[in-house]
DRENNU-974307 format. One record per residue (C-alpha): chain; residue number from 1; x, y, z negated. Coordinates in nm, 2 decimals. Layout:
<atoms>
<atom 'A', NUM, <X, Y, Z>>
...
</atoms>
This chain:
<atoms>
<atom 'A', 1, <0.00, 0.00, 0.00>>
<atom 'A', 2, <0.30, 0.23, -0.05>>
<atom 'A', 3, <0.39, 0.20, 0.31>>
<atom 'A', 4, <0.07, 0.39, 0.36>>
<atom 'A', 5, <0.12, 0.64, 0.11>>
<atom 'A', 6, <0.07, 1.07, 0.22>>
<atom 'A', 7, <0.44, 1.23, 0.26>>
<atom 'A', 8, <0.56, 1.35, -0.03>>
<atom 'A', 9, <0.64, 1.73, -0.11>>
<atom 'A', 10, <1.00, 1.79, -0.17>>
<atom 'A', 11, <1.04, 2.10, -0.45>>
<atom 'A', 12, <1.45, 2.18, -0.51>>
<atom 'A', 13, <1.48, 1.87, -0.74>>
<atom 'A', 14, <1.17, 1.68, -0.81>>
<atom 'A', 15, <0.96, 1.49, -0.54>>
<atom 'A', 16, <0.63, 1.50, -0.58>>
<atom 'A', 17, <0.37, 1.33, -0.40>>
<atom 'A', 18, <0.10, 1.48, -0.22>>
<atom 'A', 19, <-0.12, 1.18, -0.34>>
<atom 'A', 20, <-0.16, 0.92, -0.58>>
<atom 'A', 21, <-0.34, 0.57, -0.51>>
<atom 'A', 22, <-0.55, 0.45, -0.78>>
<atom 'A', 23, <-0.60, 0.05, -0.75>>
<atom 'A', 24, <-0.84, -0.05, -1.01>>
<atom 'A', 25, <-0.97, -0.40, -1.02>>
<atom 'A', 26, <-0.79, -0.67, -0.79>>
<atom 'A', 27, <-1.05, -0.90, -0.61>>
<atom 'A', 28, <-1.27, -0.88, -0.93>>
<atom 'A', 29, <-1.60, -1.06, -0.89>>
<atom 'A', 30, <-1.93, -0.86, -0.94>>
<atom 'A', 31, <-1.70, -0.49, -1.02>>
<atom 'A', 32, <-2.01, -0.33, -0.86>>
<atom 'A', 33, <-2.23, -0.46, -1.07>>
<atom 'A', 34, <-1.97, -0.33, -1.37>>
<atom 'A', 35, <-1.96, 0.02, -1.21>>
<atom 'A', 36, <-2.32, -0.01, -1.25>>
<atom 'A', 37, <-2.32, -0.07, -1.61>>
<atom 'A', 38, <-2.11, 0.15, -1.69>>
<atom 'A', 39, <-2.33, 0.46, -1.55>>
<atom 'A', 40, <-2.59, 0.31, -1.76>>
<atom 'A', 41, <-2.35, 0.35, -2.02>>
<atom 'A', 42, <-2.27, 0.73, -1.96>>
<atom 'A', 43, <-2.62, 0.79, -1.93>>
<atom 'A', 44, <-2.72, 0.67, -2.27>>
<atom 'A', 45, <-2.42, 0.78, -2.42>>
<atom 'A', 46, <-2.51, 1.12, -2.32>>
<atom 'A', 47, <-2.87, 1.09, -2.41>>
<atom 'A', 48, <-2.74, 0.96, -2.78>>
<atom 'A', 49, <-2.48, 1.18, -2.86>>
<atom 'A', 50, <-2.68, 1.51, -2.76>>
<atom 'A', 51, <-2.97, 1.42, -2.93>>
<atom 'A', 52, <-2.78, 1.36, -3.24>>
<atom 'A', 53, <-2.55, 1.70, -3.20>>
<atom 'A', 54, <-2.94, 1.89, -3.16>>
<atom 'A', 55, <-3.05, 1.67, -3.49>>
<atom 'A', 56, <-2.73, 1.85, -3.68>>
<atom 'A', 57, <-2.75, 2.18, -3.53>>
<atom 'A', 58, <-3.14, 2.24, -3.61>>
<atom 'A', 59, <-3.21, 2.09, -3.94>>
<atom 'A', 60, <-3.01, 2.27, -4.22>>
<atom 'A', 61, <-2.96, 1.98, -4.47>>
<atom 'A', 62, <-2.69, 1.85, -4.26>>
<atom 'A', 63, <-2.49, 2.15, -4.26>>
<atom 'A', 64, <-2.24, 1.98, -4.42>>
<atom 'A', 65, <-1.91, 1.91, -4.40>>
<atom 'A', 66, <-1.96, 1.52, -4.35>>
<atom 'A', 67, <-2.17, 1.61, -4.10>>
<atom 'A', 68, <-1.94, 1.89, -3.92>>
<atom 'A', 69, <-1.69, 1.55, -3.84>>
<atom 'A', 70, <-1.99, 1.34, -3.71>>
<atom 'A', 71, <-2.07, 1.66, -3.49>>
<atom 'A', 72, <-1.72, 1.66, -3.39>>
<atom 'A', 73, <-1.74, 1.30, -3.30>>
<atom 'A', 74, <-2.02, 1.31, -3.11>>
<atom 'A', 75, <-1.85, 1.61, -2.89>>
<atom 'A', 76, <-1.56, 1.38, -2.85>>
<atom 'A', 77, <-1.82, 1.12, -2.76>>
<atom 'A', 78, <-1.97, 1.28, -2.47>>
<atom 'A', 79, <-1.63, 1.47, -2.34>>
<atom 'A', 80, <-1.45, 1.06, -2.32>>
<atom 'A', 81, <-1.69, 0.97, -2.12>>
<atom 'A', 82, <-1.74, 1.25, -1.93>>
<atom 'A', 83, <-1.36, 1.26, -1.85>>
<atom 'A', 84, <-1.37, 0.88, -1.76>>
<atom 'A', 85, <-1.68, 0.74, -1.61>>
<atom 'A', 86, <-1.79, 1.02, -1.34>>
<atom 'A', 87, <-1.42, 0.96, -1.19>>
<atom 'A', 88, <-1.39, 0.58, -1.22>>
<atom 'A', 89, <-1.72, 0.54, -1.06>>
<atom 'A', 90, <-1.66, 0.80, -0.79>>
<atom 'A', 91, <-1.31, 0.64, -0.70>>
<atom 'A', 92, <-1.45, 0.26, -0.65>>
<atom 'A', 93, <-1.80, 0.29, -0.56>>
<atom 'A', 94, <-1.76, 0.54, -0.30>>
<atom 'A', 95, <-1.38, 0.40, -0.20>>
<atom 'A', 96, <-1.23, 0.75, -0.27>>
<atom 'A', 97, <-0.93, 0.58, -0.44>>
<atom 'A', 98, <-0.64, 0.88, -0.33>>
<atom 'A', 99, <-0.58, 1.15, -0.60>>
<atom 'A', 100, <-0.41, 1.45, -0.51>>
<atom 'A', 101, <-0.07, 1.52, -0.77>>
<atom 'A', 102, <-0.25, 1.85, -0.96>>
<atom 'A', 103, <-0.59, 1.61, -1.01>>
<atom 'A', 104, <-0.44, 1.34, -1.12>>
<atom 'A', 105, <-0.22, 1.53, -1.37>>
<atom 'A', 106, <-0.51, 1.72, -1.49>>
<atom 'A', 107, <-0.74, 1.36, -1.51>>
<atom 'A', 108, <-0.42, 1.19, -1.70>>
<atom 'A', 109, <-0.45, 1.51, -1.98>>
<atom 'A', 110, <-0.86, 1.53, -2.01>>
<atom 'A', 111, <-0.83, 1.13, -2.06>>
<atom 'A', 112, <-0.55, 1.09, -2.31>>
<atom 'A', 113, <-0.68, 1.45, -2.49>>
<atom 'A', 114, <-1.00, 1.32, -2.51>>
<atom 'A', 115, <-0.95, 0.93, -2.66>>
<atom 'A', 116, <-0.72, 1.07, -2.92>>
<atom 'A', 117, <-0.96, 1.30, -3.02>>
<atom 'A', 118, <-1.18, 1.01, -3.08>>
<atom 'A', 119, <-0.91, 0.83, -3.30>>
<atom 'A', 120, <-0.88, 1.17, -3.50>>
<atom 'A', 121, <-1.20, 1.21, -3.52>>
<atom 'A', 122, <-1.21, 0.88, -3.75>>
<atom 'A', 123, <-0.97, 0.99, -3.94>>
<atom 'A', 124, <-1.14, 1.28, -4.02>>
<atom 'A', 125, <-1.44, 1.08, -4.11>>
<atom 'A', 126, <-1.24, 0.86, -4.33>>
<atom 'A', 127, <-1.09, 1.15, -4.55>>
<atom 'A', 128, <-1.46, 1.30, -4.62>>
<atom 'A', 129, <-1.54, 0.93, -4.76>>
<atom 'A', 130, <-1.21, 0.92, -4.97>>
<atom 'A', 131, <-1.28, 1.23, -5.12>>
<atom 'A', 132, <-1.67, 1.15, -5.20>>
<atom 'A', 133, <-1.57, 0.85, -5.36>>
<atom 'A', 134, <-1.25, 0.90, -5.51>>
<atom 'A', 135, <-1.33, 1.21, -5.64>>
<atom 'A', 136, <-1.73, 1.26, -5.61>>
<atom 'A', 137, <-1.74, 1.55, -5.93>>
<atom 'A', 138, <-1.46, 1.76, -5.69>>
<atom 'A', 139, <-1.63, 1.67, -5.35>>
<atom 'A', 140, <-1.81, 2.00, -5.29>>
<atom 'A', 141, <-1.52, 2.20, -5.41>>
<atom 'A', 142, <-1.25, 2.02, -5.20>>
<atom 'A', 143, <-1.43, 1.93, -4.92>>
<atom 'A', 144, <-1.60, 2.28, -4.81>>
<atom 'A', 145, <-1.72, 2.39, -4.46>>
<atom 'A', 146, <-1.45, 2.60, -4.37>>
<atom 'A', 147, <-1.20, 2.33, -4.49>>
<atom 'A', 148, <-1.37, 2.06, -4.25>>
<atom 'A', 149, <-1.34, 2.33, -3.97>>
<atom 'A', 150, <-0.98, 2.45, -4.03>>
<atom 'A', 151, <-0.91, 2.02, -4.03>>
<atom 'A', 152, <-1.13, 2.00, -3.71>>
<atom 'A', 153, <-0.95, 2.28, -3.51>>
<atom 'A', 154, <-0.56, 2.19, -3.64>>
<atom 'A', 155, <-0.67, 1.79, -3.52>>
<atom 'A', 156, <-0.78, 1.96, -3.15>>
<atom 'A', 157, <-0.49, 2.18, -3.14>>
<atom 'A', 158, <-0.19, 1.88, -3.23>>
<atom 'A', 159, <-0.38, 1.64, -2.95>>
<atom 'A', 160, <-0.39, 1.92, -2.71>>
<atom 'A', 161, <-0.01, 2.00, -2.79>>
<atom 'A', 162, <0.07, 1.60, -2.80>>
<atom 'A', 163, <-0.15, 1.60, -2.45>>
<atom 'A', 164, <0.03, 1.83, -2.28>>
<atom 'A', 165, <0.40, 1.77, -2.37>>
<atom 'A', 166, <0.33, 1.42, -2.24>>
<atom 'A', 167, <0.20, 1.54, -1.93>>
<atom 'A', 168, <0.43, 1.85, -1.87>>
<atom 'A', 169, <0.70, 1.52, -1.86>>
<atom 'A', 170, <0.56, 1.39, -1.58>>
<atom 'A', 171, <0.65, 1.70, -1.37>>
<atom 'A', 172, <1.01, 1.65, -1.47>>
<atom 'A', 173, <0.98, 1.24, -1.24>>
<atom 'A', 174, <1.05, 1.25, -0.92>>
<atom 'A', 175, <0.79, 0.97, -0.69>>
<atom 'A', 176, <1.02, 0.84, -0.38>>
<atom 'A', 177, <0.87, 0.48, -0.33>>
<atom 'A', 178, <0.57, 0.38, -0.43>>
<atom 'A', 179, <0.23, 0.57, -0.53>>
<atom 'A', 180, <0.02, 0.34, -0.65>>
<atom 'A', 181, <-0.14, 0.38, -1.01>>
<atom 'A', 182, <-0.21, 0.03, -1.15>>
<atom 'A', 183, <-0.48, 0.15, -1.40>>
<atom 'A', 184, <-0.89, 0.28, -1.36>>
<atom 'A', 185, <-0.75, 0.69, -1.38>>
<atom 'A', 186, <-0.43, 0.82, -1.38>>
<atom 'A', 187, <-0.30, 0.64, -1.67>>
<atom 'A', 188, <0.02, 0.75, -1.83>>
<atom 'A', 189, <0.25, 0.45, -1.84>>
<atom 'A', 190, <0.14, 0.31, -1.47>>
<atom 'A', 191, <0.24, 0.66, -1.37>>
<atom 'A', 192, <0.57, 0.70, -1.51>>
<atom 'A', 193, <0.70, 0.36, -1.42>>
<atom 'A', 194, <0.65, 0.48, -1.06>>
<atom 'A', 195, <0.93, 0.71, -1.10>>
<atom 'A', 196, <1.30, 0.69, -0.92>>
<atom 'A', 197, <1.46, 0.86, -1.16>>
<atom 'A', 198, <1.54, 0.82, -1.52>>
<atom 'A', 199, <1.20, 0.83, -1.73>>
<atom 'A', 200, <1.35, 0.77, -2.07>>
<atom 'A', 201, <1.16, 1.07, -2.21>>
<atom 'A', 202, <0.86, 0.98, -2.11>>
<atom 'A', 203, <0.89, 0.63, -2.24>>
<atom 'A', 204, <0.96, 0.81, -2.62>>
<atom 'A', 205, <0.68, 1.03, -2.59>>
<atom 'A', 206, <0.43, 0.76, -2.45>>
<atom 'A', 207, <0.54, 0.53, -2.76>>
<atom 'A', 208, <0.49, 0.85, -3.00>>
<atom 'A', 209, <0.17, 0.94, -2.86>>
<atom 'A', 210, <0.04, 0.59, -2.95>>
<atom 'A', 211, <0.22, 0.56, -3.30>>
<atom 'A', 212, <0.12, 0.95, -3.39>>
<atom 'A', 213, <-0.25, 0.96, -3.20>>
<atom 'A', 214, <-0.39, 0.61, -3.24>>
<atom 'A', 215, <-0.19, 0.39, -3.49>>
<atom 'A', 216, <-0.11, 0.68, -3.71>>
<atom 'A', 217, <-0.51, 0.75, -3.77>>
<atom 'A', 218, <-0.54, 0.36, -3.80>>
<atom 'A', 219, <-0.29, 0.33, -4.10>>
<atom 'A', 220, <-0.44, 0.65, -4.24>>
<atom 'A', 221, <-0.78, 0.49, -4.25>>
<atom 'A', 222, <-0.66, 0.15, -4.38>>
<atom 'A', 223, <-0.52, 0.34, -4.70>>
<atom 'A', 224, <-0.81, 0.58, -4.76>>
<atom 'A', 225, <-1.01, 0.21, -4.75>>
<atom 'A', 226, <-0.77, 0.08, -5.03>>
<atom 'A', 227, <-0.79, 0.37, -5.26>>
<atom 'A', 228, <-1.19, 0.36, -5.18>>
<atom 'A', 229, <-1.16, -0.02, -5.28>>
<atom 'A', 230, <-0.94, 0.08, -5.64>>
<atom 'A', 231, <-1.22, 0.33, -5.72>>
<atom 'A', 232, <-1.49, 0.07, -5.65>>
<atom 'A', 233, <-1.34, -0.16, -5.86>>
<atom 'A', 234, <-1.33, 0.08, -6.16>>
<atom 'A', 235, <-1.75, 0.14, -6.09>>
<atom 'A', 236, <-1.89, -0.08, -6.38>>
<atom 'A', 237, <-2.23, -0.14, -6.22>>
<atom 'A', 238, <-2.28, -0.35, -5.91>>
<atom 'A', 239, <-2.55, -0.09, -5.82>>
<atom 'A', 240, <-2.32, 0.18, -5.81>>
<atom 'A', 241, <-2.06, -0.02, -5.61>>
<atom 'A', 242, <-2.30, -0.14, -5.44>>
<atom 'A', 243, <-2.44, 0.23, -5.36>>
<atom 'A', 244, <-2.10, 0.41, -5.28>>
<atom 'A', 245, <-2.00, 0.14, -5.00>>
<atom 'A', 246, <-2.33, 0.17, -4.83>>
<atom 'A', 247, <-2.18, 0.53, -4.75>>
<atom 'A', 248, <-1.87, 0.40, -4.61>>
<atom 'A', 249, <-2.08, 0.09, -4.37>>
<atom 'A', 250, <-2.13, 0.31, -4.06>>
<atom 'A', 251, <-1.79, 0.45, -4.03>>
<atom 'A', 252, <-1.65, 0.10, -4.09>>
<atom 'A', 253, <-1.83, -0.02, -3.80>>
<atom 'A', 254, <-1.72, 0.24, -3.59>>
<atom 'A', 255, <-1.33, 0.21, -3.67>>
<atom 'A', 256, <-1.38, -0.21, -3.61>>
<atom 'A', 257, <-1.51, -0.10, -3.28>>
<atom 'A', 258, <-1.33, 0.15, -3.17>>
<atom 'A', 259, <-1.00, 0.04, -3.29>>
<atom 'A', 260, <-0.97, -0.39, -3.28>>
<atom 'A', 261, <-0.99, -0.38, -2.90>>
<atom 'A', 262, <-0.73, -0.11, -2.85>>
<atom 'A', 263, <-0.47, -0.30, -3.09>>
<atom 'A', 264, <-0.55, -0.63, -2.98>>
<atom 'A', 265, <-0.43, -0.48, -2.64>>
<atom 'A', 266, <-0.14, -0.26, -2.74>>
<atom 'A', 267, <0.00, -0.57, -3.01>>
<atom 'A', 268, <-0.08, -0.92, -2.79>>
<atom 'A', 269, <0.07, -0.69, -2.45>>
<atom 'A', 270, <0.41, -0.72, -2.65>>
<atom 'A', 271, <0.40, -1.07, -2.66>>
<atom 'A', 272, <0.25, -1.17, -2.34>>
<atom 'A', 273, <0.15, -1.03, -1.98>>
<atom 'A', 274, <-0.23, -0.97, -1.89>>
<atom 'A', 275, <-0.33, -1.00, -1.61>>
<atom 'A', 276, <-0.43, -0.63, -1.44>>
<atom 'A', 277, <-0.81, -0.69, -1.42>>
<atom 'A', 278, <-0.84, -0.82, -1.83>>
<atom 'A', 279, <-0.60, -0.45, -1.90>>
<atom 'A', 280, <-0.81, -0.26, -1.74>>
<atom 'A', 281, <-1.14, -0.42, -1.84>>
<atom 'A', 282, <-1.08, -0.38, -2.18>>
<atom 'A', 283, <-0.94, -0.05, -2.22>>
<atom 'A', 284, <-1.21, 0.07, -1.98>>
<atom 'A', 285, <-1.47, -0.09, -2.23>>
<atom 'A', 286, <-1.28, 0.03, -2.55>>
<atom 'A', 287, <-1.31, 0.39, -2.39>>
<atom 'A', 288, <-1.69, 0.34, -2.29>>
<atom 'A', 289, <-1.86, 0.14, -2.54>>
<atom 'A', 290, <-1.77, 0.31, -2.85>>
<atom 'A', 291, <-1.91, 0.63, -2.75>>
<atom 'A', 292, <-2.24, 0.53, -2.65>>
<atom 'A', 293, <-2.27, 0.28, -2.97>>
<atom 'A', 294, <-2.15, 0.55, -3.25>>
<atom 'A', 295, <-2.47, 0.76, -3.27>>
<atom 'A', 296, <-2.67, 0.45, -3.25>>
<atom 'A', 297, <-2.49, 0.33, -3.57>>
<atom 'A', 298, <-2.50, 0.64, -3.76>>
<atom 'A', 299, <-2.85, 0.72, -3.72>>
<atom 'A', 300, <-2.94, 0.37, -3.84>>
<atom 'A', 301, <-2.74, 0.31, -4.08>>
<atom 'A', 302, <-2.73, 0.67, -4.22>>
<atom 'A', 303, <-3.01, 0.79, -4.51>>
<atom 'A', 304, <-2.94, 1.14, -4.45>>
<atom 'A', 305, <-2.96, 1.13, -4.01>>
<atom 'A', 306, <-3.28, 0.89, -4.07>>
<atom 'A', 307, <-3.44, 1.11, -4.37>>
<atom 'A', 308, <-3.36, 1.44, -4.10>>
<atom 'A', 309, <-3.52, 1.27, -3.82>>
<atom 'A', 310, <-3.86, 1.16, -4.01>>
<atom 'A', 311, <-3.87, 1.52, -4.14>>
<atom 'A', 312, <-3.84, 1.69, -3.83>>
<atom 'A', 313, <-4.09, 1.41, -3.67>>
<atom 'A', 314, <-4.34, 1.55, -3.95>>
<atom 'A', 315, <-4.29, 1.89, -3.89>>
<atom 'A', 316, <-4.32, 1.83, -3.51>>
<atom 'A', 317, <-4.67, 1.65, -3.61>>
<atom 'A', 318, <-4.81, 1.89, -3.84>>
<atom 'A', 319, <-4.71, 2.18, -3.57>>
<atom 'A', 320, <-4.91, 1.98, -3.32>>
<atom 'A', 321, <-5.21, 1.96, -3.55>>
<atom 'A', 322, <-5.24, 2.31, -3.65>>
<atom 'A', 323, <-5.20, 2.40, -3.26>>
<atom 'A', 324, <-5.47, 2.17, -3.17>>
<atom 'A', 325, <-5.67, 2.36, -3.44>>
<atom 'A', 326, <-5.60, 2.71, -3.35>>
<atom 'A', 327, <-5.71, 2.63, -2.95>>
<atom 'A', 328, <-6.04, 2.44, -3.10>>
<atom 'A', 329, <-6.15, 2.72, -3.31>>
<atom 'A', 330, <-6.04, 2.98, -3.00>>
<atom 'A', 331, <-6.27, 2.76, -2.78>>
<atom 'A', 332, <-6.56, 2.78, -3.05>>
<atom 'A', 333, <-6.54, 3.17, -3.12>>
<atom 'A', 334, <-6.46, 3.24, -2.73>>
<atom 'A', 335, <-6.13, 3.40, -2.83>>
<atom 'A', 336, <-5.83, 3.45, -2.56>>
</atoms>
């Protein structure tokens, strides 16, 4: 396929190519039908996360700080998506599978920026459960608005600055041979390894984005979950035990799913080869699934989202009624 590759662009030192081809699935039975699904996917995932970002926004009791990081997730949500499945099904359902140099750079920054932010974003949710259980008296006092806010905006502005040294790298590779991107998108690592020059840099930075953007969170999480599991242990009632996990359920879900498929990929790659279609299957689903699923899990499993939504179903109702009332005693008294 390189043979067939556009001319490159020569610039003083670096070649860069004109285009990029992005290969996707090799001979994978029934990908249409998985294109498919995934639109499905985007849909409701959209659908999910918006409805659950209006829930927040309009009803006051979740203006919280817990509930500022499940906003923030839900943005994250919709933007991974967003960044990966409008592309992905554009380049293999419609066959559109060249990427100019500029777009694939840009799609290789909105991807990466994006997923971390998800990874953060658990993180963030994992540090408002440590400090309602560990220290529930101090909670309000530590845990404020404008703390959350500060937290969300410093987490958007290291990914962004992680994001874009990683990419700025690329620029510094020069692409003489081949120019074809073994990954769904323009994914970091399949690009770099296409380089004819040294890419030493850009094999330290793709290992530190992974150990500062994704494991980093990860161990984070697994030690706010053991000193949750200490102060559980010091609860003297099963009720209350009982009671202060049921807070920490959802999120726990949403780290298993989020995070297990990822590190089953990035660990078991070390020790043996996957085949390209099982790769990209699985990070395409880790990027996809989780998204659409989150809201799902925090509005069921979540007193305060579920409490919100039968309040405002009320209101709604009793809105309704006293309209209906209004027009029926207009209609009796000939009023306009």
């Amino acid at each position: 396929m390189s043979s067939q590759s556009p001319k490159s662009a020569v610039n003083d030192t670096f070649v860069y190519p004109e285009m990029f081809y992005i290969t996707g699935f090799h001979d994978m039975p029934f990908a249409y039908c998985f294109y498919i699904f995934l639109i499905i996917v985007y849909i409701f995932t959209v659908i999910f996360n918006t409805s659950l970002i209006v829930l927040i926004y309009i009803e006051e009791s979740l203006h919280n700080a817990k509930y500022f990081a499940v906003f923030h997730l839900a943005i994250a949500d919709v933007c991974t998506t967003t960044a990966v499945i409008p592309k992905l099904t554009e380049t293999f359902i419609f066959n559109s599978h060249f990427i100019s140099y500029k777009a694939c750079l840009a799609d290789m920054f909105f991807v990466h920026f994006f997923s971390s932010m998800q990874s953060l974003s658990l993180a963030i949710l994992a540090y408002d459960r440590f400090i309602a259980i560990c220290f529930p008296l101090r909670y309000h006092n530590i845990n404020t608005n404008s703390r959350m806010v500060i937290i969300i905006l410093s987490v958007w502005l290291f990914s962004a600055v992680m994001t874009s040294a990683t990419v700025l790298l690329i620029t510094k590779l020069s692409f003489c041979q081949s120019t074809e991107v073994n990954s769904y998108f323009c994914d970091h690592g399949p690009v770099y390894r296409l380089a004819c020059n040294d890419f030493y840099l850009n094999l330290v930075i793709g290992f530190a984005d992974i150990a500062l953007l994704l494991f980093a969170p990860l161990a984070f999480i697994l030690i706010s979950y053991v000193a949750i599991g200490f102060t559980l242990l010091k609860i003297t009632t099963a009720e209350g035990r009982q009671k202060a996990l049921k807070t920490c359920t959802s999120h726990i879900i949403l780290v298993a799913i989020f995070y297990v498929p990822l590190a089953f990929t990035y660990v078991a790659s070390q020790f043996a080869n996957f085949h390209t279609n099982t790769r990209i299957l699985n990070n395409t689903l880790s990027a996809t699934l989780p998204p659409m699923v989150n809201p799902i899990i925090y509005t069921i499993k979540t007193e305060e989202v579920m409490s919100s939504i039968k309040k405002l179903y009320k209101r709604r109702k009793v809105k309704h009624y006293f309209n209906n009332k209004n027009k029926m005693f207009c209609m009796g008294t000939e009023c306009i």
